[in-house]
N, C-alpha and C positions, 0 to 999 in steps of 0.2 A: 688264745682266741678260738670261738666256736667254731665247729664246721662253717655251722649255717652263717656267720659272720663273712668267711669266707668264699662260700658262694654269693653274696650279695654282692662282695667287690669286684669278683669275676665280673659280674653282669652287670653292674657298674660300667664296665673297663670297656666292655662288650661295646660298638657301636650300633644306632639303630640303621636299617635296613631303611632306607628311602625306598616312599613310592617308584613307578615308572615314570610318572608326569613331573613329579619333582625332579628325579636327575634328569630327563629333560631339558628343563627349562634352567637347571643349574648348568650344564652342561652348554648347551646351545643360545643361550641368553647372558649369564653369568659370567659365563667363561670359569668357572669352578667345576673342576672335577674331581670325582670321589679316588679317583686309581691314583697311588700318590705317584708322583714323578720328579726326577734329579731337577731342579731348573735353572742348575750350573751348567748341564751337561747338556739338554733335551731343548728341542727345537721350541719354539714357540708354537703352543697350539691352537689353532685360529678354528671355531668350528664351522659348519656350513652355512649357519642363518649370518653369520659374521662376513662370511666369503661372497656369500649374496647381496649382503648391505654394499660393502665396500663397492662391487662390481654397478651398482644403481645406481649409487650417489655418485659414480663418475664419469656418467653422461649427465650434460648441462640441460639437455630436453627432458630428463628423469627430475630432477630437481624444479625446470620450471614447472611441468606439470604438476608433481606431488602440492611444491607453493599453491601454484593458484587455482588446483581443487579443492585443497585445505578450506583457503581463503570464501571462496564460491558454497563450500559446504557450514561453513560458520555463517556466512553469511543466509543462508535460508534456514538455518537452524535454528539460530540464537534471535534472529532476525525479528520472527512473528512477534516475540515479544517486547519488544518495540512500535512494529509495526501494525497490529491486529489489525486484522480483516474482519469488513463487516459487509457479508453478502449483500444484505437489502441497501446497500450507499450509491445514493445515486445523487447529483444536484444539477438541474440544470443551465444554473450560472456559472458552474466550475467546468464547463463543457471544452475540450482539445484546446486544453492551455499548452503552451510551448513551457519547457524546461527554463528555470530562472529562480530567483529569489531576492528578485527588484519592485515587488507591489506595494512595500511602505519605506521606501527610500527616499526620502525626500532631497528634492536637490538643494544644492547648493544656496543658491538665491532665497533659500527659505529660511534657509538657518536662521533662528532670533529676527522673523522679519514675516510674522504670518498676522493674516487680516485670516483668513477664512480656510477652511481646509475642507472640502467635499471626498468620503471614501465610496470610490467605486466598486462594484462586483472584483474585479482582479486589478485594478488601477486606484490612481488617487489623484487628486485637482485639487490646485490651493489657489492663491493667492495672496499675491505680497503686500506689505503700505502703502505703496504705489500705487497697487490697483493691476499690477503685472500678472499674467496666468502661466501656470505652470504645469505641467503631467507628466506621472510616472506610472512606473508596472507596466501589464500588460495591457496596451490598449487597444488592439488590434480588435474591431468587432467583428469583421467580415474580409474578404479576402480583400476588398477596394473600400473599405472603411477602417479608419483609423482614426480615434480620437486625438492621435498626437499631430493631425493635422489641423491645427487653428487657424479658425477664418483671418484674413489680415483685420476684418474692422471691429473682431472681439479683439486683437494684440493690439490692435491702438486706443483702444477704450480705456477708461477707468473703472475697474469695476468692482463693486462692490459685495455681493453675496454669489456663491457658485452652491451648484450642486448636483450630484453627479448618479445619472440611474442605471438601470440594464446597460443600458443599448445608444445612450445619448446622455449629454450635458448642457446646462441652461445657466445662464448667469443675468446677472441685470448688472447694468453702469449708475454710477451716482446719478445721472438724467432720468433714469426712471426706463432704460429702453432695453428690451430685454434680446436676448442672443440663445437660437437652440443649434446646435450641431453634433452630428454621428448619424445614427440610422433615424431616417426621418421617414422610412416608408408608411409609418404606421400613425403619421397625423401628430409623431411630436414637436411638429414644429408649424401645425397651426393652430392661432390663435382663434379661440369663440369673438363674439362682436361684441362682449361686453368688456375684452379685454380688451381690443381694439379701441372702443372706445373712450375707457379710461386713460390707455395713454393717452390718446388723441385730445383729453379735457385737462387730464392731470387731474379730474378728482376720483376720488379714493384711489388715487395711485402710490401711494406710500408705502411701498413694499419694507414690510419688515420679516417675513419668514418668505424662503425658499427652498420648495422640495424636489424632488424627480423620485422617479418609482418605475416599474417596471411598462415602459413605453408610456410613460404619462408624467406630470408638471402640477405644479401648484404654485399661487405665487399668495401671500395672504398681504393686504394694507392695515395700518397701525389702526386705521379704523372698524378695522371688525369685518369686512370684506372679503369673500373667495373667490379667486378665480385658478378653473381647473381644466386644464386640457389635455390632448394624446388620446389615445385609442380607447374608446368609449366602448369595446367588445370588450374589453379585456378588464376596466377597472370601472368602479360605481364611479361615473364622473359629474355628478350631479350635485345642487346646493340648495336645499329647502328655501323658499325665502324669508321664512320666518327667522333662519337664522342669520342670514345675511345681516353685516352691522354689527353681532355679536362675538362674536368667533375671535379667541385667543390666539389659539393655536393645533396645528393641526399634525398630525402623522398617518404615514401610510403602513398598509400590511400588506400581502402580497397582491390583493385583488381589492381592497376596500380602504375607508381610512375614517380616523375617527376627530372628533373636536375638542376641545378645550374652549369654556365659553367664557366671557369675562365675570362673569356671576360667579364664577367657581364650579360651575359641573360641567361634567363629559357628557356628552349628548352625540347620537350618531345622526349627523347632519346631511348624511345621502338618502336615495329613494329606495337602497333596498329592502329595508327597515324591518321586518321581523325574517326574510329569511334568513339573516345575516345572524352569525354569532355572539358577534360583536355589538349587538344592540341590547343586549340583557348585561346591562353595566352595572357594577357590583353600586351597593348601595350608598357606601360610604364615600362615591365618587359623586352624589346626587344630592350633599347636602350643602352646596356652596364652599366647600374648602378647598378642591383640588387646587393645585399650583403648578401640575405639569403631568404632561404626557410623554409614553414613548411606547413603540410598537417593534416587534418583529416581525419574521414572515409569517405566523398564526397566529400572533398573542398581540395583548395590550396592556399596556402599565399605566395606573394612574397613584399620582403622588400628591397626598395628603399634606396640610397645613403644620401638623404634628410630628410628618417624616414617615408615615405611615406608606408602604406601597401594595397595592393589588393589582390583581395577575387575571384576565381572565381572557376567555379563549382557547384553540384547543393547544394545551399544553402539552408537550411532547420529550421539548428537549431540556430537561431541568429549568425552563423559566419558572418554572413557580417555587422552586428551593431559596427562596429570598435570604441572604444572610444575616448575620445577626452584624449590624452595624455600630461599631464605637463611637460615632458619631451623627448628629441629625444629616438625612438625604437632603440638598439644595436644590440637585438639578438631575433630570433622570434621562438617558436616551438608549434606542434599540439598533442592534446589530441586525443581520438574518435570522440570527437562532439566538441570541445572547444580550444581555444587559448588561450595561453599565453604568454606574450612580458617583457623583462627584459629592464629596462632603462637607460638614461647614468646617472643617479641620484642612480644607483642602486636600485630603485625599482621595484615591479611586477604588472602587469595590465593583468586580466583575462577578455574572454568573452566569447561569444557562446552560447551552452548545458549547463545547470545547476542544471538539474535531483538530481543530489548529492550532489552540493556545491562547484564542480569542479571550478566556476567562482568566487566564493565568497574571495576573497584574504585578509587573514591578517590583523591586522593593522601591525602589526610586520612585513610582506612582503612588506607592503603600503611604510614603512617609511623609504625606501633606506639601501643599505649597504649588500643587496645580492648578492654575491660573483658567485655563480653558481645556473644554475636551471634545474633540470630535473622534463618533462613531458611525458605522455603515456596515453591513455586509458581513466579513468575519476581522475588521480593522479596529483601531484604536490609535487616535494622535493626543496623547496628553500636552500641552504647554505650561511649563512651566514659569513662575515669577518673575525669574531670572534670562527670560524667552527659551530656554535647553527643551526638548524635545525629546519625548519616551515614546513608543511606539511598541506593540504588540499585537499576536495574531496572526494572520495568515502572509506569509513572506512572499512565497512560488511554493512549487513545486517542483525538488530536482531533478525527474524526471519525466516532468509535465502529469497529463490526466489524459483518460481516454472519452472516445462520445458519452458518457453518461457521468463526465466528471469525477470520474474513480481515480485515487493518486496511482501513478502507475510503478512507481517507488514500491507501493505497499504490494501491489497486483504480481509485482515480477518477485519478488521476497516468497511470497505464501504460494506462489505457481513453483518456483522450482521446487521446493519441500514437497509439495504433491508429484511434480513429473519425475523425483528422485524416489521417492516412496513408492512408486509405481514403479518404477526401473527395476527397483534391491528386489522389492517383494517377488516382481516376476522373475530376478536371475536365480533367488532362491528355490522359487517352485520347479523351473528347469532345472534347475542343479542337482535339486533333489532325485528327478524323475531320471534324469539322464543318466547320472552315477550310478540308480541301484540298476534299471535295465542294462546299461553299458554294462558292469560288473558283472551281471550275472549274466551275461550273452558270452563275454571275453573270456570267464573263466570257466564255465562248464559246456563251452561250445556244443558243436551237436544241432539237434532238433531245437534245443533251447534257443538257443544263437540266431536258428534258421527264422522261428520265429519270431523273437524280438526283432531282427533286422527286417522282417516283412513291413510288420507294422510300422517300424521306423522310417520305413521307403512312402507308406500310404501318406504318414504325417507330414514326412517331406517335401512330399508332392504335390500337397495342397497349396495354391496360388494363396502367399500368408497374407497379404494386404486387404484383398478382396470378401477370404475369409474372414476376415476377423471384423471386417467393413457390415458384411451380414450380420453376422453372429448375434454382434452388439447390437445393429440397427433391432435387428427379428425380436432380442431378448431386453435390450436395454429400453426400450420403450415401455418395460413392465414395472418397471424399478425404481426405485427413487435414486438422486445423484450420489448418494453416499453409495449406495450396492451397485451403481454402474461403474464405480472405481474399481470397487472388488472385483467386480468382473472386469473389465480392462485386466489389474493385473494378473487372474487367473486365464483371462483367453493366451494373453500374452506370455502366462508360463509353459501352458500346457500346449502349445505349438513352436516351441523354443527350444525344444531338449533335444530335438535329433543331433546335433552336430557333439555335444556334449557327451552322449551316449555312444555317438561313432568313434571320437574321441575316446574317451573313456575304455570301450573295447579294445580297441587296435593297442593300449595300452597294457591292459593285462593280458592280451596275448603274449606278450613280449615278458612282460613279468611272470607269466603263470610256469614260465620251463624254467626258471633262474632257480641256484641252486637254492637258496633260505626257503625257499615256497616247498621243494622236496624235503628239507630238511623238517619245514613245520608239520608234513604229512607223517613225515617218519615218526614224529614225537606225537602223532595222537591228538593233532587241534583240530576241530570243528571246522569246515568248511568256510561259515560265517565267520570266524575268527581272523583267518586266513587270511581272507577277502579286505576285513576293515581294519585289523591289527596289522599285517605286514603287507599286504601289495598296495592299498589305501594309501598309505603316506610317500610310498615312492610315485605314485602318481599326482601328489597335492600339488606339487610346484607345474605343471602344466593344468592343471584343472584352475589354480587360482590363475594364470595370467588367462584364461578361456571365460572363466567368470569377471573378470574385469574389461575385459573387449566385450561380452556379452550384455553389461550392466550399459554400457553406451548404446549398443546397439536398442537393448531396449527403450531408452528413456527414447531413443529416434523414434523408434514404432508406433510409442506412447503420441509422440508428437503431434507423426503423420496424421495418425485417427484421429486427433483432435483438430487441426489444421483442417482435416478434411470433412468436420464435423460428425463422425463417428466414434469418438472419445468421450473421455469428460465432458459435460456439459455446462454451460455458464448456467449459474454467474462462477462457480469454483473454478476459479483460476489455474491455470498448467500454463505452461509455455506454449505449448500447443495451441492452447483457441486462443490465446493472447495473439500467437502471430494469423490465428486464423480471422480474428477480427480486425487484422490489418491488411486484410484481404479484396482490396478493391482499388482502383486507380488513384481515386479523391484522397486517400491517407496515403497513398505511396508517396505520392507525391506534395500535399500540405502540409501533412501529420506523419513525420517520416521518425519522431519519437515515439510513436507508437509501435513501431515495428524495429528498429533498431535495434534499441537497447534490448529486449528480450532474446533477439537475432544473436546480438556481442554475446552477450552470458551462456546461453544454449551453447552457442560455437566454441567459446573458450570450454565450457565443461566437454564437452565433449571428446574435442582434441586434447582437450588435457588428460582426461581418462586412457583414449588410446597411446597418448605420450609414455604413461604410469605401464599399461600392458605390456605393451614395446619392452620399453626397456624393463621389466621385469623378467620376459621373456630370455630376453641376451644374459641377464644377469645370472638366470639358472638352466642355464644352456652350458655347458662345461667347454663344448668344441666353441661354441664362441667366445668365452675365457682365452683360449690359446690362440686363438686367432690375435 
């Protein structure tokens, strides 16, 4: 065999030379070490990250805290993408809903037993065969209004068509005699004198459509007839008389409402007539074939002989994405932001707004054989052949909404990802700052020392609340809200490192005279070397439980300023101005899910973080070991 044959097998044989970081983590992770050893003979070798674990997980407060930061931190992380945040979301029907997901639950008595079903803003009102009335959801409109109080002489009525608006509910009895109750401040519950008068003759009192709309009523007779009333500030409540006598069918929008005439066209039948948008009705609505109308809160749909529909108005929320339907449209009607169309196959096809799930239809709706369908708001009641009942859309919300109708589910999810992202970011900035001053104060003492510790006393000294109160006010007013976070978390770094740095010193004093540190001088290393290769890691196990008690304390600071309105600024979400917007008597005490649940989450993370320090601390504390 050749030489050279034989040195290949040497080297061969030869073992490679592991990194430092590798035996490391073989070593202290693995539990594999390189140095062979007897393990008949020789203890079991347990190494320090091992001795640390064991000592943490057997405190039960180390454990719950680790859980349910865990928990708390999946949940804001993974969360948004579920829940997306949309700064501009406001609606003022979804305004300090209580926590639920009872507003298309229909009761009992309804099951296979529905005449009429009216969907309210966060409620719903039906009526049975009988003529019985029924409510669910949230009805609540005012602190001393409640829709779920019915008059005793609408409960003993028979009645016939409901329907259900804002702020109030109207129905009529097979006699022809109509019932309004809820907030009536606003005139919905008087009648004009032509309505008056109709009942009072019985003619053209034959009511066959029934609407309510935002503080206003319509009632239409099979003969062609309108009659409209409620708060005449607020919606076009007026009726041409040219079209009186004609009139099909009618729908509202949010301030206006349009007609269906028995000719077959849509005509806008109130006075405000060209400022209105809604009066420039597409063409093919104007040739005598429409068969039906429906409206949202800015649009209008008109439905063709041939199944055709048009959209016009100001489109916003996908009303005008019309889908491509497998079968001819029968019957067509409008949500708040969304459409819904019943087919001659008997199925349902949603579109539009999808905020809630409003558009999201069934497969059980999908697959034909719906019989009737009632729409409103963000609801959907399909009834099927068979009398079964589908339902879709908006349920509750399990954490209610705040004053501008925001889910607050969604608000406390995308708040703590911000007030944690602000907490890490500023523990890192101090950390940074702290260790290298600290470092180099503790180990080359002296003048060095003297003056880092000065300026450490200036920084410390500084009233932090106050300062940082200015700082942001002085500067953050120049700024857009994404660079007032930045700043947040850099004020809140860079007045945060003293304790870290005092830390930090008192530490390598104590490490800079131990022997490895003479020994490292002796061999010729680098000052720098010194510092972050060997006295650096004998100080990481106090420095990390000082950064994890610090990471709390931040996210509190974060808080304060925002609480105190010197933080983040709305609409972007922290926990901070979430509890700062729960900052007045009136929600302490009505809307007390406003401030709770962000109050529970905050306080759990927190205490749970100091839980985690805690005991990290005992854990790598050796004298508390023997203890």
């Amino acid at each position: 065999m050749s030489r050279k044959s034989d040195k290949n097998m040497v080297e061969n044989k030869t073992p490679k030379k592991k990194s430092t970081l590798v035996r490391w983590f073989r070593s202290n992770v693995l539990r594999k070490h390189d140095l062979p050893y007897d393990s008949a003979s020789a203890e079991t070798i347990e190494t320090p990250l091992q001795i640390v674990a064991q000592n943490f997980f057997k405190k039960k407060t180390a454990i719950f805290g680790i859980v349910v930061f865990t928990l708390i931190l999946l949940f804001v992380l993974v969360g948004p993408q579920f829940f997306r945040l949309n700064l501009g979301e406001q609606d003022s029907t979804l305004t300090n809903i209580p926590p639920g997901s009872s507003m298309m639950k229909l009761p009992k008595e309804l099951r296979n037993n529905v005449r009429d079903i009216a969907p309210g803003r966060t409620y719903g009102v039906g009526i049975d065969n009988d003529g019985h009335l029924y409510t669910w959801g949230h009805t609540r409109i005012s602190d001393v209004i409640d829709l779920e109080n019915i008059p005793d002489e609408v409960q003993a009525a028979d009645l016939e068509y409901i329907a259900a608006g804002d702020d109030h509910i109207v129905a009529i009895d097979t006699s022809g005699k109509l019932y309004v109750w809820g907030n009536t401040r606003r005139g919905q519950n008087v009648y004009t004198s032509d309505i008056m008068g109709a009942q009072k003759s019985g003619k053209n009192w034959d009511i066959v459509q029934l609407e309510a709309a935002n503080q206003c009523s319509a009632a239409l007779d099979k003969d062609g007839y309108l009659y409209l009333w409620g708060n005449t500030s607020n919606m076009d409540l007026k009726v041409r008389k040219a079209y009186q006598g004609q009139i099909a069918k009618i729908s509202f929008t949010a301030n206006e409402y349009i007609s269906l005439l028995k000719d077959g066209n849509v005509a806008y039948t109130g006075f405000k007539g060209k400022g209105s948008p809604f009066s420039v009705i597409p063409e093919p609505l104007l040739q005598g074939k429409t068969v039906d109308i429906a409206s949202t809160s800015k649009t209008m749909a008109g439905l063709t002989e041939d199944g055709e529909i048009h959209i016009w108005g100001k489109v916003d929320r996908n009303e005008g994405a019309i889908p491509v339907f497998e079968s001819k449209v029968v019957k067509l009607y409008g949500g708040r932001f969304h459409y819904s169309a019943l087919l001659e196959d008997g199925s349902v096809v949603s579109w539009g707004g999808n905020d809630f799930g409003q558009a999201l239809v069934p497969s059980a709706a999908k697959s034909g054989n719906v019989e009737s369908l009632y729409v409103g708001y963000f609801q959907n009641y399909a009834i099927k052949e068979n009398g079964d009942d589908i339902t879709w859309g908006l349920k509750g919300f399990p954490l209610g909404t705040d004053d501008l109708g925001r889910d607050m589910l969604t608000r406390i999810i995308n708040g703590g990802r911000v007030t944690m992202l602000v907490g890490a970011i500023a523990v890192v900035i101090s950390t940074i700052i702290g260790v290298t001053l600290g470092g180099i104060a503790g180990y080359f003492g002296g003048k060095v020392d003297l003056l880092i510790m000065r300026v450490s006393e200036v920084v410390g000294g500084l009233p932090f609340i106050p300062f940082a109160m200015i700082l942001s006010a002085v500067i953050g007013s120049r700024i857009n809200p994404q660079q007032r976070m930045y700043l947040i978390m850099v004020v809140l770094g860079v007045l945060s490192w003293v304790g870290t740095c005092r830390l930090v010193r008192a530490q390598f004093f104590a490490q800079r005279e131990m022997e490895y540190v003479t020994a490292a001088k002796a061999m010729g290393f680098r000052e720098v070397g010194i510092i972050f290769r060997h006295i650096m890691p004998n100080v990481f196990s106090l420095l990390l439980v000082s950064m994890t008690l610090d990471f709390a304390t931040s996210m509190l600071t974060e808080s304060t300023l925002s609480y105190l309105g010197f933080g983040i600024p709305l609409p972007t979400p922290t926990w901070g101005n979430l509890l700062n917007g729960a900052n007045n008597s009136i929600v302490i005490q009505q809307y007390w899910w406003r401030w709770v649940f962000p109050a529970i989450i905050f306080g759990l993370c927190v205490i749970c973080i100091n839980l985690i320090g805690d005991a990290l601390r005992d854990a790598m504390d050796p004298k508390a070991t023997e203890r």
